[in-house]
N, C-alpha and C positions, 0 to 999 in steps of 0.2 A: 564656474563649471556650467557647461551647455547640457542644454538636455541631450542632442545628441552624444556627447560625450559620456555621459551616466549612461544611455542604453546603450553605448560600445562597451565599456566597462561589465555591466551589468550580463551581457550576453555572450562575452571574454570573459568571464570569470568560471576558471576551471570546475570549482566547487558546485554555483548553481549550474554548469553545465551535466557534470556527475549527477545530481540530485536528480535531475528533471529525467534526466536516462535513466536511471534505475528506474525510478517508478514507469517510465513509459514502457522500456523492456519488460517487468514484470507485468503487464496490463496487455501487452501485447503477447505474450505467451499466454494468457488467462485466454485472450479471445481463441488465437489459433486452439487451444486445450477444447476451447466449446465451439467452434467450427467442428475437428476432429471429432467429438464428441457424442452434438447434436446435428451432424451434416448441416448444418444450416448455421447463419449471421444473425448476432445480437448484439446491436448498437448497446443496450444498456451491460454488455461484460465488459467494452471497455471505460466506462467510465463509472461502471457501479461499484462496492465493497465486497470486500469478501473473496472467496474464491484461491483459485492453488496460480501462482502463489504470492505471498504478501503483497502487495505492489507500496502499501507501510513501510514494511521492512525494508524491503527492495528502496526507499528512495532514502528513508532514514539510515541504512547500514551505507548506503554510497554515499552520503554527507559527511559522515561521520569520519570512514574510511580516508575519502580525497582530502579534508581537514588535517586525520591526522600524518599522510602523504606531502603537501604541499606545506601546513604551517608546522610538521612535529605531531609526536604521540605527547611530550611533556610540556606542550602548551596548557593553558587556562582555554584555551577558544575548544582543543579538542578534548579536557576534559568537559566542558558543557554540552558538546556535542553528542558526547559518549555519553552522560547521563539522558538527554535529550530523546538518543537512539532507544536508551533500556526502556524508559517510559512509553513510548509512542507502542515500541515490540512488546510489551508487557500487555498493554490496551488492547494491541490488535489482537492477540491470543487469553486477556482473561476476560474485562468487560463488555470488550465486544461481541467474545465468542456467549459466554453467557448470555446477554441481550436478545442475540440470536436464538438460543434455545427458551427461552422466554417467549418467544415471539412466537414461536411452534404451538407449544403450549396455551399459548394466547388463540392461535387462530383456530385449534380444536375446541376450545371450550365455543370458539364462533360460531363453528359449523355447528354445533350442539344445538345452541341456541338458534341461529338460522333455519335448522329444517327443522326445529319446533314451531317456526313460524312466531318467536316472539321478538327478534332485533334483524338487522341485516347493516353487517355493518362492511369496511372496506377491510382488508386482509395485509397484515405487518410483516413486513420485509424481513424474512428468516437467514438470510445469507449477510450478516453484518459482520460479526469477528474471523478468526481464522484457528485450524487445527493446528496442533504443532510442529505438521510437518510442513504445513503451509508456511508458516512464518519460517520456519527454516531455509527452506527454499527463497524466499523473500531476502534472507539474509544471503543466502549463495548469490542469489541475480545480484542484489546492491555491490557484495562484493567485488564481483568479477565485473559491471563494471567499471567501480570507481579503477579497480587494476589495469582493465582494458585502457580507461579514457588516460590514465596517468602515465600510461606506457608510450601510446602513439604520443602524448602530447611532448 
């Protein structure tokens, strides 16, 4: 097998085609949401965490989806997929979400300490998990494309 071969294959392959759309549709909705938002461009919304909606969900809910589309729902490939999906969605809406408010937490007791003038330190990234209408939304985007990509194709 040629290497070009493996990256026709690899970039033919409906599933990681699904995959890779979802999550860029959901990140690309994320950006226009803080264009509209913030009138202004933020390179780091498309490619940071966080935010409406899942881009997680959105890439894990269209693997899962096109899996069980192309190989069956009562495969082994799509039940691992589907467990796969719950875990990554579960992540994006409990540890991460938590982490995040951790992080809030974290950076008040900084400012505390900062304009007491006794530490000064760098400020943690509060936008890490997702609410649950975010992940929901995430699962809509994943959806509708793996439907979209499995329809035209």
């Amino acid at each position: 097998m040629t290497v070009s071969s493996v990256s026709y294959q690899f970039f033919h392959n409906p599933v990681v085609v699904t995959t890779f759309m979802g999550w860029f549709v959901a990140q690309a909705i994320k950006v226009m949401l803080g264009i509209f938002k913030e009138k202004k461009f933020n390179f780091k919304w498309f490619v940071g965490t966080g935010g409406m909606p899942s881009s997680h969900a959105a890439g894990v809910t269209a693997m899962a989806t096109s899996i069980g589309l192309y190989e069956g729902v009562g495969t082994a490939l799509f039940g691992v997929a589907l467990m796969f999906t719950v875990v990554v969605v579960c992540d994006a809406r409990g540890v991460r979400h938590s982490t995040g408010q951790q992080a809030i937490i974290l950076n008040k007791i900084m400012d505390d300490i900062y304009w007491k003038k006794q530490i000064q330190e760098d400020r943690l990234k509060e936008l890490i998990g997702h609410t649950p209408i975010q992940v929901i939304a995430g699962i809509i985007v994943g959806l509708a494309v793996a439907f979209f990509i499995f329809w035209i194709g």
